[in-house]
C-alpha beads as a LAMMPS data file, in Angstrom:
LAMMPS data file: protein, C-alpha beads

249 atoms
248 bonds

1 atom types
1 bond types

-500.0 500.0 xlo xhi
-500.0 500.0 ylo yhi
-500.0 500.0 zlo zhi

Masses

1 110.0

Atoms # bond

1 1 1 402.134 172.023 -134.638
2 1 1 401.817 169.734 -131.421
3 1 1 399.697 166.731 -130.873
4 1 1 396.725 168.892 -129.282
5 1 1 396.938 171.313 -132.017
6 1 1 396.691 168.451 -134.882
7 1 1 394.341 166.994 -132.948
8 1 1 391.911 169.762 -132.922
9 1 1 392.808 170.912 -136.113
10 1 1 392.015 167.566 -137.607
11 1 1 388.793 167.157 -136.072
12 1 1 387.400 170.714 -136.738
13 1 1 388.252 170.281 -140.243
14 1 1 386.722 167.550 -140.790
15 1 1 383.523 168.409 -138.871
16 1 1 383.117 170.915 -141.194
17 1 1 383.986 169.594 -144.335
18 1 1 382.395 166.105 -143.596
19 1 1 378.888 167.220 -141.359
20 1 1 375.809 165.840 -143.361
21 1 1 373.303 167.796 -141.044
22 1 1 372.693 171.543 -142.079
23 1 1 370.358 173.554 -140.102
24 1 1 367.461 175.835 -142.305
25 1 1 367.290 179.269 -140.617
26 1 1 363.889 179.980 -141.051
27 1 1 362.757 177.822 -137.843
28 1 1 364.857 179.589 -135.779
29 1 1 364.218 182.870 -137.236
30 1 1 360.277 182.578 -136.869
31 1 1 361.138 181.687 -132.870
32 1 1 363.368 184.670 -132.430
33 1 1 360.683 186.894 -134.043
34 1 1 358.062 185.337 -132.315
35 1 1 358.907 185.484 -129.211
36 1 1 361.713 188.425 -128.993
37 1 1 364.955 189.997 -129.409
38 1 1 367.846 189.922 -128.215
39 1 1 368.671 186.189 -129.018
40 1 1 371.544 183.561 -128.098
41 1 1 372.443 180.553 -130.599
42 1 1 373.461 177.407 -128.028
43 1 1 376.387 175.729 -129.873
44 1 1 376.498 178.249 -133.175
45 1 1 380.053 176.477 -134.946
46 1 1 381.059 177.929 -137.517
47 1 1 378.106 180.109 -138.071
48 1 1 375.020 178.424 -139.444
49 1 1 372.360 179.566 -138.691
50 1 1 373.266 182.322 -136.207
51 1 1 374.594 184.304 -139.465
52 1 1 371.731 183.978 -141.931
53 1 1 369.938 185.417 -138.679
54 1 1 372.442 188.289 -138.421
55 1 1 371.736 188.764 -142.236
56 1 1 368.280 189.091 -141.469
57 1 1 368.805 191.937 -138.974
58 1 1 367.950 190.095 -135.779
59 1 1 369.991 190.749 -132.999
60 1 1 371.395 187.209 -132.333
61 1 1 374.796 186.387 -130.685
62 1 1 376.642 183.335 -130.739
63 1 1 378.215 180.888 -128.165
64 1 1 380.359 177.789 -128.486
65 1 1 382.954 175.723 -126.634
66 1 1 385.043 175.505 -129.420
67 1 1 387.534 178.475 -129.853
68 1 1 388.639 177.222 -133.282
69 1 1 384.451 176.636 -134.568
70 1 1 384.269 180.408 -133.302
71 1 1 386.932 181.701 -135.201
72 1 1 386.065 180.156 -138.352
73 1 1 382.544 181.760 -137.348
74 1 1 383.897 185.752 -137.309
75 1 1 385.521 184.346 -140.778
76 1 1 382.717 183.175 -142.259
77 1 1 380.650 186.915 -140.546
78 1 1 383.721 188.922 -141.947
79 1 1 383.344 187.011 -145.775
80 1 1 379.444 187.908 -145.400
81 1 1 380.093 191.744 -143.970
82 1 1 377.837 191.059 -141.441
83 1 1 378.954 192.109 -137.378
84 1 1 378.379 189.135 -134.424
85 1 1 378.866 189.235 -131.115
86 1 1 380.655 185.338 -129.538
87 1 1 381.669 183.953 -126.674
88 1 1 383.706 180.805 -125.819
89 1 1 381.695 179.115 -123.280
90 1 1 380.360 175.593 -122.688
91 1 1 376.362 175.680 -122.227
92 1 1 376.974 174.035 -118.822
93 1 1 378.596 176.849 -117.314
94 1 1 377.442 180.077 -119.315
95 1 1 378.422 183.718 -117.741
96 1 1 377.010 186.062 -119.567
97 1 1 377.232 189.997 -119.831
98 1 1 373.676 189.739 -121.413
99 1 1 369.545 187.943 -120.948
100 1 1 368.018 186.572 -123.309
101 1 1 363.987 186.705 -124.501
102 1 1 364.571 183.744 -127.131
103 1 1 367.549 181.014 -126.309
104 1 1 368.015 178.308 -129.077
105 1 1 370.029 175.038 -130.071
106 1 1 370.345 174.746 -133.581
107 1 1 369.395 171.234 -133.895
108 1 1 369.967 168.476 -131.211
109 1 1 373.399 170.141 -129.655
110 1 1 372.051 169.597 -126.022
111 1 1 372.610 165.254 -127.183
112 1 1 376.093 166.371 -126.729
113 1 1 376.376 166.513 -123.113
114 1 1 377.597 163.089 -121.517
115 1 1 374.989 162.751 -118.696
116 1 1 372.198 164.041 -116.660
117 1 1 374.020 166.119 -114.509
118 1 1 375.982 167.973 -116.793
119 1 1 372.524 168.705 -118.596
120 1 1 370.980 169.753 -115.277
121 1 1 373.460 172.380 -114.904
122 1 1 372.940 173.258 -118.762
123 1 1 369.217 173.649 -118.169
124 1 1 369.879 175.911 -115.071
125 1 1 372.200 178.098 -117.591
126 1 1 369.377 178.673 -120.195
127 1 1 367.195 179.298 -116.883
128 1 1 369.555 181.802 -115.803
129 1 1 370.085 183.316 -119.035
130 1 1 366.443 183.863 -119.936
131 1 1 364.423 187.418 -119.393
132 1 1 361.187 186.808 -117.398
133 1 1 359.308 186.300 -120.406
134 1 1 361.943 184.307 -122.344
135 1 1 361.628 181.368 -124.054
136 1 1 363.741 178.350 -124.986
137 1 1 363.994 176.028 -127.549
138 1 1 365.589 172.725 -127.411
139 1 1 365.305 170.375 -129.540
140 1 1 365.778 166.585 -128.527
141 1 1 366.880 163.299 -130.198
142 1 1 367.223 159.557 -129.052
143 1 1 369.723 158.093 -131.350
144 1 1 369.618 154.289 -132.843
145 1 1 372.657 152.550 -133.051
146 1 1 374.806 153.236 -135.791
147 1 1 373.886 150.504 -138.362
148 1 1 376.792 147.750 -138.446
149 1 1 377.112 148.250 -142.131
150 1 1 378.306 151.372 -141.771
151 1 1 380.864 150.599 -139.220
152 1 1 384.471 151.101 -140.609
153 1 1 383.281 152.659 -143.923
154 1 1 384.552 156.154 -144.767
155 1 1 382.975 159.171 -145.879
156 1 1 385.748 161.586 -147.603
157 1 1 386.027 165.170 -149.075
158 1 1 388.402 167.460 -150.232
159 1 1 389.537 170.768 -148.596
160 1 1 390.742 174.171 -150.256
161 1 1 394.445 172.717 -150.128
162 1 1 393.621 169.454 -152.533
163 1 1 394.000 167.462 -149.032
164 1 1 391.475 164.355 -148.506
165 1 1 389.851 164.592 -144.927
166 1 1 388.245 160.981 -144.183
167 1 1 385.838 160.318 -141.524
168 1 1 385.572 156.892 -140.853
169 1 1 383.341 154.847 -137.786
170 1 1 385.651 152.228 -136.111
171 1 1 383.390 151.139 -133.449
172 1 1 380.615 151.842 -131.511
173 1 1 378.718 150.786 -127.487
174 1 1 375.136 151.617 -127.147
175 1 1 374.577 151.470 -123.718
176 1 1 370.026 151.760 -122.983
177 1 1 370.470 152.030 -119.020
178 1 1 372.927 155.005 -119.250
179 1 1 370.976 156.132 -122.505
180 1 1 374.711 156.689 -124.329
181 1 1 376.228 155.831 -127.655
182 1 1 379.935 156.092 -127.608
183 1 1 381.157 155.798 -131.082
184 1 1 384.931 156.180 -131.971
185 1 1 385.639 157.501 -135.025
186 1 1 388.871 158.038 -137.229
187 1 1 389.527 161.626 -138.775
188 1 1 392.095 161.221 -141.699
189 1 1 393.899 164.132 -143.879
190 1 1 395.720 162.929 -146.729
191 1 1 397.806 165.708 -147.990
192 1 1 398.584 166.138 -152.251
193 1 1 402.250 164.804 -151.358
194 1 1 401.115 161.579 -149.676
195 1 1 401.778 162.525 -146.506
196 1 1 398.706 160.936 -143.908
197 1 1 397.507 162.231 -140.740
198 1 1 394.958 161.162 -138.411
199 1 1 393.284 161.619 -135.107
200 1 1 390.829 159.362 -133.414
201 1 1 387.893 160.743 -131.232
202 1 1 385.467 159.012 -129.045
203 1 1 381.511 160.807 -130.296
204 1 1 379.478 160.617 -127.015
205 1 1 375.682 160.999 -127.399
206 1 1 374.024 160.724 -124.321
207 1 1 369.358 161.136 -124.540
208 1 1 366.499 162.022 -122.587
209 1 1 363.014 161.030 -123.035
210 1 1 359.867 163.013 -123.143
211 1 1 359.433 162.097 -119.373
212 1 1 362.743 162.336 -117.852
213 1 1 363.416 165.554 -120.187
214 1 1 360.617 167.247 -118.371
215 1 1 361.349 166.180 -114.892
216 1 1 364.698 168.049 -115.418
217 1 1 363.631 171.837 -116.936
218 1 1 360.913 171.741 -114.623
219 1 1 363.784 171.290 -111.603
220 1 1 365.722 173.979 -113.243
221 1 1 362.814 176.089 -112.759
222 1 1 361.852 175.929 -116.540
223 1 1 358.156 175.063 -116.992
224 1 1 357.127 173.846 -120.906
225 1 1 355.031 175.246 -123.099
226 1 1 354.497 173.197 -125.668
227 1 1 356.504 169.836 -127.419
228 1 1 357.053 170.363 -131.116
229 1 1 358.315 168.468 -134.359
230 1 1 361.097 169.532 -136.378
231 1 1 359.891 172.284 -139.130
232 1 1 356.317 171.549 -138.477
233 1 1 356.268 167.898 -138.305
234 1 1 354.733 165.767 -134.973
235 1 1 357.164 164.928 -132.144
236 1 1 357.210 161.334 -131.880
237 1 1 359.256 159.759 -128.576
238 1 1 362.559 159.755 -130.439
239 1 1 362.649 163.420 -132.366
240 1 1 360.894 166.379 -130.262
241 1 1 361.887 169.942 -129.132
242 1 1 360.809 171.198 -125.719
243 1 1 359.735 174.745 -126.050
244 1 1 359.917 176.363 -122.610
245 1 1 359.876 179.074 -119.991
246 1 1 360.961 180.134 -116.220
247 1 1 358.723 179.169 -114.328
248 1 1 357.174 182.191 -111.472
249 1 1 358.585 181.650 -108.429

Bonds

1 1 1 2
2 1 2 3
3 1 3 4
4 1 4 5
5 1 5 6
6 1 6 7
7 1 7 8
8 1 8 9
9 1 9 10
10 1 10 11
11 1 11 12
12 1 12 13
13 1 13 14
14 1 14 15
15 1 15 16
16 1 16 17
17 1 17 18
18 1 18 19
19 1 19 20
20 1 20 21
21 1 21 22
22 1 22 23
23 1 23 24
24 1 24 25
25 1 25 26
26 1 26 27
27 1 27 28
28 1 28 29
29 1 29 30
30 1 30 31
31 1 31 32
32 1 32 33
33 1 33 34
34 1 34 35
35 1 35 36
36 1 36 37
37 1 37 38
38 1 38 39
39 1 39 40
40 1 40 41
41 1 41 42
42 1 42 43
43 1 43 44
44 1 44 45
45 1 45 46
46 1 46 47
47 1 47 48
48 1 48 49
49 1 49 50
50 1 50 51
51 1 51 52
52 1 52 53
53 1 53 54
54 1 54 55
55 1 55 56
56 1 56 57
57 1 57 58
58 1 58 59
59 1 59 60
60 1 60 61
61 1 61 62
62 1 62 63
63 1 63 64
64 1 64 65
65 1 65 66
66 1 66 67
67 1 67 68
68 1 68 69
69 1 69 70
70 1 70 71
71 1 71 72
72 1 72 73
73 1 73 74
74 1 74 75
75 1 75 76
76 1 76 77
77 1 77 78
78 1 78 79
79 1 79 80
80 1 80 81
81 1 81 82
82 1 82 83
83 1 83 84
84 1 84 85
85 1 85 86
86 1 86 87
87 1 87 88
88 1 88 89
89 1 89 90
90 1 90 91
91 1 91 92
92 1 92 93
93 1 93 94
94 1 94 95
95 1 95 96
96 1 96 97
97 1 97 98
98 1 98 99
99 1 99 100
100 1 100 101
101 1 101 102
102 1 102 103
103 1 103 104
104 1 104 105
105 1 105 106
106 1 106 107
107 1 107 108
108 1 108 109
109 1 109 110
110 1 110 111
111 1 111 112
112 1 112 113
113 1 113 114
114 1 114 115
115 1 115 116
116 1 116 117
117 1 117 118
118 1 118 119
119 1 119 120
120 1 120 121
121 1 121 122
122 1 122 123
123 1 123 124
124 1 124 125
125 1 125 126
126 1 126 127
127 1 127 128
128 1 128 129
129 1 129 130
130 1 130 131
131 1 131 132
132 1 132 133
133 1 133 134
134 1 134 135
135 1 135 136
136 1 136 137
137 1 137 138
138 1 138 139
139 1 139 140
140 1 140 141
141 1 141 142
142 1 142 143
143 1 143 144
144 1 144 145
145 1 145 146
146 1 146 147
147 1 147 148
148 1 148 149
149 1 149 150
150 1 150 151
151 1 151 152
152 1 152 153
153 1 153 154
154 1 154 155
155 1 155 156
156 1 156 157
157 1 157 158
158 1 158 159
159 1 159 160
160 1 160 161
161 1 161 162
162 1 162 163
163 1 163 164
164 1 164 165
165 1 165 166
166 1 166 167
167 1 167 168
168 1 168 169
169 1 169 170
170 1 170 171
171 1 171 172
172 1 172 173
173 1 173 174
174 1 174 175
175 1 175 176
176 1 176 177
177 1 177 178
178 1 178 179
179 1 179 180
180 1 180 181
181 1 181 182
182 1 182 183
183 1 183 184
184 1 184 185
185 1 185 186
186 1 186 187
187 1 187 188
188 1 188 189
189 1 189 190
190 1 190 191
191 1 191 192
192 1 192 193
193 1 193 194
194 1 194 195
195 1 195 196
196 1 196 197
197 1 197 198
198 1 198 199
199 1 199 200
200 1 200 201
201 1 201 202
202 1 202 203
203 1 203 204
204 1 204 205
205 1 205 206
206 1 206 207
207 1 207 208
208 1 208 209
209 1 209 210
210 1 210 211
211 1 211 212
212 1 212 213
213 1 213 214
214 1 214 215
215 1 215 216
216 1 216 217
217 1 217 218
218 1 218 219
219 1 219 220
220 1 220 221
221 1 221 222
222 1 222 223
223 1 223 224
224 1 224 225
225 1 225 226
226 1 226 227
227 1 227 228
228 1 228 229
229 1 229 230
230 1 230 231
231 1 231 232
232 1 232 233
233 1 233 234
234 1 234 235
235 1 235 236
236 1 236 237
237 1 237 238
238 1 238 239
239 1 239 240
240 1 240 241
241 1 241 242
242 1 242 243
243 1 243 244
244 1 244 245
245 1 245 246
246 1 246 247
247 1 247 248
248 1 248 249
């Protein structure tokens, strides 16, 4: 295995092993019913909750810009004997084969693109991607700093081989103008024998407010239809999802 393979290997592994976010699919169920079939999942990993959808009987597909989060995905459809349909794209620059009438991000995956221009062209994407009467949902988060307390200590778990994978903050710039948190963290895998691996990654969030989120769909052409809470809730300023549609031109 080279550097670039450990490297992604490390960090995938530990993503999935270490993520403390999981993603109910009832919410995104209820909007794919709602508003229509077929559906795309923005960002779908490993699988939740594109496959609890494809359980469900919806017809859902899948896209990612991670090869190795996709092929842990057709393991994880093959282990449930349920059929999906993936593609390795980034959001920016989707191409495909199919439109959509409901478009989702499971959680705040849209936080993951470094700056305003790269989420223009995202926005544009789900635009493009959307039937007439499509909707979109995308939900939006502006992130705190990462409390110094937590800075440098690790979270750990063990994988299927009795390895220890050990996620650990190192540091962290929180940057209000460019409305980015940059934190590097440390992936570790500490094999049975002793033997100790690691990777280091720099985590880029980069928000949008209310304000500056809706200047940008409507200049993709998407107008919104409503600003929701997560699973019901209110949307305050720093946890909403923008509900929207093309806009008639």
């Amino acid at each position: 295995m080279d550097a670039a393979e450990f490297y992604t290997g490390i960090v995938v592994d530990a993503y999935s092993k270490l993520k403390s976010t999981s993603f109910e699919p009832g919410p995104y169920a209820d909007f794919v019913v709602a508003v229509g079939e077929p559906g795309l999942e923005i960002g779908c990993g490993d699988g939740e909750p594109l496959l609890s959808l494809r359980q469900a009987g919806l017809d859902v597909e899948g896209v990612d810009s991670s090869a190795d989060m996709l092929e842990r995905c057709r393991v994880n459809a093959a282990a449930l004997g349920v059929e999906v349909t993936l593609y390795h794209q980034r959001m920016e620059e989707l191409s495909l084969p199919r439109r959509y009438r409901s478009i989702y991000l499971a959680g705040p995956t849209f936080n993951l693109l470094p700056d305003d221009e790269t989420a223009r062209r995202a926005l544009r994407a789900i635009r493009e991607h959307l039937t007439p009467d499509g909707h979109a949902m995308i939900p939006l988060w502006i992130p705190g700093p990462t409390p110094e307390d937590e800075l440098g200590g690790a979270r750990e778990t063990v994988d299927e081989d009795g390895a220890t994978l050990v996620y650990t903050p190192l540091s962290e710039t929180y940057d209000q103008v460019a409305r980015t948190r940059t934190t590097t963290v440390r992936y570790e895998r500490r094999s049975p024998d002793g033997a100790v691996e690691y990777a280091d990654r720099d985590w880029v969030l980069h928000w949008h407010t209310q304000t500056l989120a809706r200047e940008m769909c409507e200049e993709a052409g998407l107008g919104i239809v409503r600003i929701e809470g997560d699973a019901g809730a209110l949307a305050t300023a720093d946890d909403f999802t923008l509900i929207v549609q093309p806009t008639i031109t």
